[in-house]
N, C-alpha and C positions, 0 to 999 in steps of 0.2 A: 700714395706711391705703389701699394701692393696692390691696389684695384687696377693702377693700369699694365702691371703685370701677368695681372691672371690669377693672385693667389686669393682665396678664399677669406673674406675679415676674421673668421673664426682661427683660421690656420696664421694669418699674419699677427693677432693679437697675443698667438701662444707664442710662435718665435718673437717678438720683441720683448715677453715677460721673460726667454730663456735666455735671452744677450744680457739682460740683468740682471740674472738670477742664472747663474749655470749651475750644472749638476742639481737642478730640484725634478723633482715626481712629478706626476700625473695631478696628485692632490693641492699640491704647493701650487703649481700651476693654475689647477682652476679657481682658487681662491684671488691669482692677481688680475686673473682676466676677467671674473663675473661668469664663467663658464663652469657647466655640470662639469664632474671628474670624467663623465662618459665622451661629452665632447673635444675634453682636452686628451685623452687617449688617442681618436681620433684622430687629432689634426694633430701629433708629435709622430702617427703611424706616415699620417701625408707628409709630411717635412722629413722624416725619413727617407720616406719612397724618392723624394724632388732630391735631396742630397743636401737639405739645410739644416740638418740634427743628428743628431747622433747619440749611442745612448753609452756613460760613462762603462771604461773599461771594467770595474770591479760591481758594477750593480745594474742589472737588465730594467730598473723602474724608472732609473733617475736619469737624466740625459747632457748632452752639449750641444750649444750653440754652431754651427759652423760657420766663421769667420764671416761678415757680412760683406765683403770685398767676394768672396766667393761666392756664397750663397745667392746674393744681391745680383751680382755679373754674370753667373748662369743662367737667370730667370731674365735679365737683359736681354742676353746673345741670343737667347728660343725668340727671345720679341722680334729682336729683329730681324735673324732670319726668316721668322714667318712674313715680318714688312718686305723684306726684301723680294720673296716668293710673290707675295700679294701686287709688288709694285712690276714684278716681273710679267705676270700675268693678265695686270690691266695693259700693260704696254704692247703685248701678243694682243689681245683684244682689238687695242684700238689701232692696230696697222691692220685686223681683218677687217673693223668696219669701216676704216679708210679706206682699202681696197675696196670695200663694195661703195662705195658711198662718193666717189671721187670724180666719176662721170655725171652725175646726180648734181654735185655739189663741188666743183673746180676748188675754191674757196680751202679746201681740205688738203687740197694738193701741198700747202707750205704752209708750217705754224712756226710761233716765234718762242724760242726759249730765255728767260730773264731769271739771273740770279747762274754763279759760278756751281752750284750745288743742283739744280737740274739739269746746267748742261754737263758736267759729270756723268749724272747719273744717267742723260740719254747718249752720253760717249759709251758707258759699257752695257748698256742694253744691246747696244749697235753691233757691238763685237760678238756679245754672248748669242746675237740672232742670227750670225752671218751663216751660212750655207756653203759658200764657195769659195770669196774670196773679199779682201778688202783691199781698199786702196785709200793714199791717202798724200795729201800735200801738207810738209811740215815745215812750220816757220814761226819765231818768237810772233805774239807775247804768249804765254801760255796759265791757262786755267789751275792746272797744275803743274808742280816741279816736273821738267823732262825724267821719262826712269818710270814713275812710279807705277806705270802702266806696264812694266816689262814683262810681270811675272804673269798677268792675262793675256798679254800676247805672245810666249811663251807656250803656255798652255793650249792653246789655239791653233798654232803652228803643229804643236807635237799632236794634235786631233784633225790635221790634214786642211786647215784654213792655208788660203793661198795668201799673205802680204805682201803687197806692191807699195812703195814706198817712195816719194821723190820729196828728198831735204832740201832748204833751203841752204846756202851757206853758211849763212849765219846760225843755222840750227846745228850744222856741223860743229861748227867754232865755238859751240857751248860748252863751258869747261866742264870737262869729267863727259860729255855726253858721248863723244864717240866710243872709247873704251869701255865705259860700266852701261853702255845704252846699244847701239848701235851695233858696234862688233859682235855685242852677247846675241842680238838677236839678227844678224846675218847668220852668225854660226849653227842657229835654231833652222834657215832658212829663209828668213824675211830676204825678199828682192830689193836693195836698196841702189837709188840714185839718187844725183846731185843735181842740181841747178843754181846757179850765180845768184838768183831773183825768183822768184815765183811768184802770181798772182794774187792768192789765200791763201789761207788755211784749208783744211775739208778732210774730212774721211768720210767714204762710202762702204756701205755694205751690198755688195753684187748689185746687181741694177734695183735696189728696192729702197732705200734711204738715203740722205748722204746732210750729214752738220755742217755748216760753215759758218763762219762769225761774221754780225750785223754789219759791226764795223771793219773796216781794213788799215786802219790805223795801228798805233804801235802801243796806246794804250792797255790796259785789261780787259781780257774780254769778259763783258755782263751781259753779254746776248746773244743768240746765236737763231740761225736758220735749220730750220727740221725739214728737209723736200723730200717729198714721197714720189712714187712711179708718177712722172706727165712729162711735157718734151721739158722741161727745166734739166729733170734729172739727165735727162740723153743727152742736152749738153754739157753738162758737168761731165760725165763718164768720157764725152768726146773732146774736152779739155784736157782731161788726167790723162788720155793716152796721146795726145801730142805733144805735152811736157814731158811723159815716158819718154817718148823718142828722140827729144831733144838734151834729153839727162845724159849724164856720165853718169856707167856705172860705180859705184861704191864699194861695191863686195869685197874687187882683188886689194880695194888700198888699204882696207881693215883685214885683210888675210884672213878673211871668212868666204872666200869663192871654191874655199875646194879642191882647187889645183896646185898639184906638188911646183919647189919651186926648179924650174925648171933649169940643166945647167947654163952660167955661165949668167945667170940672169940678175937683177938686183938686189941688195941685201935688203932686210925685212924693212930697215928705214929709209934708204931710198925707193923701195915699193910706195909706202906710204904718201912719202913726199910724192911723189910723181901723180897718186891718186887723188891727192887734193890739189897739187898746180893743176892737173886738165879741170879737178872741179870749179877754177876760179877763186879759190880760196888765197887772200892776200898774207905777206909774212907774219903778219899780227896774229889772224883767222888762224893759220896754222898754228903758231906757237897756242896760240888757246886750245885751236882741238885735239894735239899733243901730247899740251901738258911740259912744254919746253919754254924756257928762256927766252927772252928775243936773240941773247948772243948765242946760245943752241941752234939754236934755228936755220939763222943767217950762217952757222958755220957748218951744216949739215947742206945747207939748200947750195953752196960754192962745194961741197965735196962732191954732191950727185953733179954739178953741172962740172967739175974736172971730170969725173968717170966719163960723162958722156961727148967731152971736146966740146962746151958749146959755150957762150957766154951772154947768152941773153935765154929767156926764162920759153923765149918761141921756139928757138932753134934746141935747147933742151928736149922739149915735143916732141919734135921734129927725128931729133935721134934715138930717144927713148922708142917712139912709135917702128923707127926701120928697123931697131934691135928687137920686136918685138914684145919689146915691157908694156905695151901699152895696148 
């Protein structure tokens, strides 16, 4: 275990004699390890310095164990940051010598990822490489829970990444997702829109990557597509901006666009509602991405269409859009 941490067997054999033996010396010590007194000195000065010993309040010779949870957990979290660094940096590697290597060898242009835990991991490379901007088409089934991704794209945002974003419906109507997901990061800035249906899944990073999942099915996804710069990618990027244009915006229905609300206009919940009727979102969809009742619902969606004289959910549209809510 301590060799694949890093620690020293001389320095690991003294800390496991000190977890069972607390408050002994130097001497006591080399006596259960097989170790000179000169070496056990040594390695209680390293386990020191690392923050795994300690030496008793009332005597400079004789020491303490520090909790193995701790001790143990800090010499983890150096590991893996350092993997993490490591894996970050083969990944910068191999998009240069996919760039060089890609006219050479087409073959390079698209690899395949298998297993939920690489395509993760090549989801936030993807982000931490971006430059400019990302974009992305979101829609069930998901690798991981919707959210947990917030707080890297948060950070991102607030470091001048550009996110463009077209939801699925159904990715709206994900309970909890528009409030603790969505809203939080239109307020950050993310540009969000809607669509009835969309094609895939995919996020891209500026014109130089983009994931998409093997399958398009409603299963789990265990595999996914890595495309690199070739006309693949240019299609993709000339996809994601005609479903852009064919999106309803997001922003004003989650009251993260910014704009005071202007008099005489609608109240915070029928804003809402009205942002999810043009997004095609059905009374169910609604009440899930809410967080309302279906009898909430249905008695809010008959209160906006009194305000607005209409009684079909077109003609609602239709008067919102002249009054200019929409």
């Amino acid at each position: 275990m301590f060799d694949s941490l890093g620690l020293p067997e001389s320095d690991s054999r003294v800390y496991e004699a000190l977890v069972a033996a607390p408050q002994s010396d130097a001497e006591a010590l080399a006596a259960r390890c097989g170790l000179t007194p000169e070496q056990t000195r040594a390695s209680l000065a390293a386990l020191t310095e690392r923050g795994m010993a300690t030496r008793t309040p009332d005597s400079a010779d004789h020491y303490l164990a520090v909790a193995p949870d701790v001790a143990i957990g800090t010499l983890i979290g150096r590991r893996e940051e350092e993997l993490r660094t490591a894996r970050a940096g083969m990944h910068r590697l191999m998009d240069a010598f996919r760039d060089a290597s890609r006219y050479t060898d087409p073959a390079r242009s698209v690899e395949v990822l298998t297993g939920s835990e690489a395509i993760s991991q090549r989801f936030e490379h993807l982000q931490d490489t971006a430059r400019e901007q990302i974009r992305g088409f979101d829609r069930p089934p998901y690798v991981q829970n919707p959210g947990l991704n917030l707080g890297r794209a948060r950070r991102l945002l607030r470091d001048g990444i550009r996110y463009r974003v077209v939801y699925d419906r159904e990715a709206v109507a994900w309970p909890g997702r528009l409030d603790n997901d969505i809203r939080i990061s239109c307020e950050d800035g993310e540009e969000a829109r809607v669509r009835v249906a969309l094609p895939m899944k995919m996020i891209m990073a500026d014109d130089r990557m983009a994931i998409l999942p093997i399958s398009s099915g409603n299963r789990v996804l265990d595999a996914a597509y890595v495309v690199h710069p070739c006309s693949l990618l240019e299609a993709l990027a000339t996809l994601f901006e005609a479903e852009w244009e064919r999106a309803v915006p997001l922003n004003a229905a989650v009251g993260a666009d910014g704009a005071d609300p202007a008099p005489g206009g609608p109240a915070e919940d029928h804003r809402r509602l009205l942002g999810l009727l043009a997004a095609g979102l059905t009374d169910e969809a609604i009440a899930r991405a809410l967080g309302w009742s279906a009898r909430t619902t249905q008695r809010r969606l008959q209160g906006l269409m009194r305000e607005l004289g209409a009684t079909t959910r077109f003609q609602a549209g239709m008067a919102a859009r002249e009054r200019g809510w929409l």
